[in-house]
Structures are given as structure tokens and as C-alpha cells.
C-alpha positions as CSV (number, residue, x, y, z in Angstrom):
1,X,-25.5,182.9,-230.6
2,X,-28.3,181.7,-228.8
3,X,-28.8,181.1,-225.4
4,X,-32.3,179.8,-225.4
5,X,-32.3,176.0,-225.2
6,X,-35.4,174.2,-226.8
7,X,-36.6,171.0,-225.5
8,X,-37.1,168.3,-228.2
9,X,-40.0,166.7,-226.9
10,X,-42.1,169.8,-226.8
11,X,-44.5,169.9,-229.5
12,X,-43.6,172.0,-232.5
13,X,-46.2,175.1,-233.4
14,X,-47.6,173.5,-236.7
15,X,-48.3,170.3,-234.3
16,X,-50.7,172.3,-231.9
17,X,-52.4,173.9,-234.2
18,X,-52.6,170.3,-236.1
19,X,-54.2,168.9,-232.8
20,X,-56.4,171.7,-232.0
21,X,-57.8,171.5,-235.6
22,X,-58.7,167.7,-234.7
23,X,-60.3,168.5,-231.8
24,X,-62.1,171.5,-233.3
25,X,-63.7,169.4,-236.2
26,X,-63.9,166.6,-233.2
27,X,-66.2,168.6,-231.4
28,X,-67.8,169.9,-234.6
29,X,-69.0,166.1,-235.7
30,X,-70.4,165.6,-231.9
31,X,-72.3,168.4,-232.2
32,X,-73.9,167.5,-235.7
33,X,-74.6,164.2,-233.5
34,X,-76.2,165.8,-230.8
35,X,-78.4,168.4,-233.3
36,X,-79.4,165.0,-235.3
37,X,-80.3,163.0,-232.3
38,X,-82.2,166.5,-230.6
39,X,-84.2,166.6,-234.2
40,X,-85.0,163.2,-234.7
41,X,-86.5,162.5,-230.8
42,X,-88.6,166.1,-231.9
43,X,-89.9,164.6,-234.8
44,X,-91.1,161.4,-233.0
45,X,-92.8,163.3,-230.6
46,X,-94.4,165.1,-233.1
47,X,-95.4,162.4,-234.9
48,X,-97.2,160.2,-232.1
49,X,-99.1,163.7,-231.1
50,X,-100.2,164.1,-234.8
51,X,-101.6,160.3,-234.6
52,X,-102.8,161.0,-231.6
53,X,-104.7,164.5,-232.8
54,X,-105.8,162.1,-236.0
55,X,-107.5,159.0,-234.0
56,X,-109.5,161.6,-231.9
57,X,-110.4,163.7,-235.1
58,X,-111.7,160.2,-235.6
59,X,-113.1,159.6,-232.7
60,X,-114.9,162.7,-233.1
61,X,-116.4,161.7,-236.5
62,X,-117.5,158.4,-235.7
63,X,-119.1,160.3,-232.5
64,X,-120.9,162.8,-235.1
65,X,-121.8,160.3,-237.1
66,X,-123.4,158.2,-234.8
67,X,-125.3,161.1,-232.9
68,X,-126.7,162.1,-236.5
69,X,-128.2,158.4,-236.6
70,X,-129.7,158.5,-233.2
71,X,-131.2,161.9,-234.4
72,X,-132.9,160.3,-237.2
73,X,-134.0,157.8,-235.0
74,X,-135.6,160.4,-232.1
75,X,-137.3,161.5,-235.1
76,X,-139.0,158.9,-236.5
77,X,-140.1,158.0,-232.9
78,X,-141.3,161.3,-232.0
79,X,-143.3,161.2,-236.0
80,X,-144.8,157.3,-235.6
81,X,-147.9,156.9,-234.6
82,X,-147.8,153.9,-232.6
83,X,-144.7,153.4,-230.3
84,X,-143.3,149.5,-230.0
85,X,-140.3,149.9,-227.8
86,X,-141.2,149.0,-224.3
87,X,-137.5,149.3,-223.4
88,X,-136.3,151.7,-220.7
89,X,-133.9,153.6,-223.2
90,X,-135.3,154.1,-226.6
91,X,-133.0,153.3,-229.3
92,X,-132.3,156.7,-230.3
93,X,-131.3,157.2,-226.7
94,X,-129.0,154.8,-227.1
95,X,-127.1,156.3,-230.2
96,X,-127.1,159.8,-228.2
97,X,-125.4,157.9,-225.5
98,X,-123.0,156.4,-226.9
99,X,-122.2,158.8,-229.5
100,X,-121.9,161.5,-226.9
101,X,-119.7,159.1,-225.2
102,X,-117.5,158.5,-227.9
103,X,-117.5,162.1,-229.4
104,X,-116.1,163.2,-225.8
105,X,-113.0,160.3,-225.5
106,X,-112.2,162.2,-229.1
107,X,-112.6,165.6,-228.1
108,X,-110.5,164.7,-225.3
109,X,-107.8,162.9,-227.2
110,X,-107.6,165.5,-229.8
111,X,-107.3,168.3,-227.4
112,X,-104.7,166.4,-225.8
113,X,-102.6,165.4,-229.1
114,X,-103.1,169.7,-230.1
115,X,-101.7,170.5,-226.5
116,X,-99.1,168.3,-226.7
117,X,-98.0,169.7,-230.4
118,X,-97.8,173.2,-229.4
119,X,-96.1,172.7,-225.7
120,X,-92.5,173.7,-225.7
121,X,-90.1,170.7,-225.5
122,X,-88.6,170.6,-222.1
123,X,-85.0,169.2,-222.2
């Protein structure tokens, strides 16, 4: 005979076991949540560096491209025989300005976008 008395409402073996199955795959699911949500906010950082890295790229073209023009300009000035501009800054001058200008906004956008793509994330 047993002396032992067991208490109805106490929960039986199979129903502990039951509940901390549930709150294993509970905590399982939240996790997969948190991951997704971690991987997602990665990828949109990445991707606004990447377009930022892309319009200073750009930048840096249309900079290159416009110093090449004010080049060929500087050289037909410095190869014509009779000079017409009687403005302060020749026009070549003025492509080398603003291309420089516009090649260093790239250069620094770009280097920004590539230092922000290879930084850590900080949480």
C-alpha cells in the first residue's frame, strides 16, 4: 500500500514536458523573428551605402568627364593664336573648377558609402 498521496491538480509529467515543448518551439519562432528582422535592417543598410558608393562613382565620372573637356579646352587656348576671352577665368578654368569641385563631393561620397560598407554594425 501506498502512503504517498498525489495532489490532483499538480500537473502530470507528459503535461510539463507538453508545455516546455511549447515554449521551446515558442522561443524558437521569436528567435527566427529576431534573426529575420537583424538580416533585413543589414541588408537596408547595405543597400543605401551601395547607392550611396554608386551616386559618388558617379559623381566622380561626371567630375572626370568634365575635367577632360576643360583640358581640351586649356589646349586649344594655349594652341590659338589670337586669344578672345577677356574674362577673368578662361573657360577651361572654369571646367577645371567645377569638375574638380564635383569630382571631390564624389570622391568624398564614395569614400563615405565604402566606409560605411565595411564598418562593423554596432547593435
Amino acid at each position: 500500500m501506498s502512503t504517498e498521496l498525489q495532489d490532483p491538480s499538480a500537473p502530470s509529467t507528459a503535461a510539463l514536458v507538453g508545455g516546455i515543448l511549447a515554449d521551446l518551439q515558442s522561443l524558437v519562432e521569436q528567435q527566427f523573428r529576431v534573426t529575420r528582422l537583424e538580416i533585413e535592417g543589414e541588408l537596408r543598410r547595405r543597400a543605401s551605402a551601395a547607392a550611396a558608393l554608386v551616386v559618388g562613382l558617379a559623381l566622380c565620372l561626371v567630375g572626370g568627364i568634365v575635367i577632360s573637356i576643360g583640358l581640351v579646352y586649356l589646349l586649344h587656348t594655349l594652341t590659338a593664336k589670337v586669344s578672345v576671352d577677356n574674362s577673368a577665368v578662361p573657360l577651361w578654368g572654369c571646367y577645371e573648377i567645377i569638375g574638380i569641385a564635383v569630382l571631390a563631393i564624389g570622391g568624398l561620397m564614395a569614400n563615405a558609402a565604402k566606409a560605411s560598407l565595411t564598418k562593423p554594425k554596432t547593435n
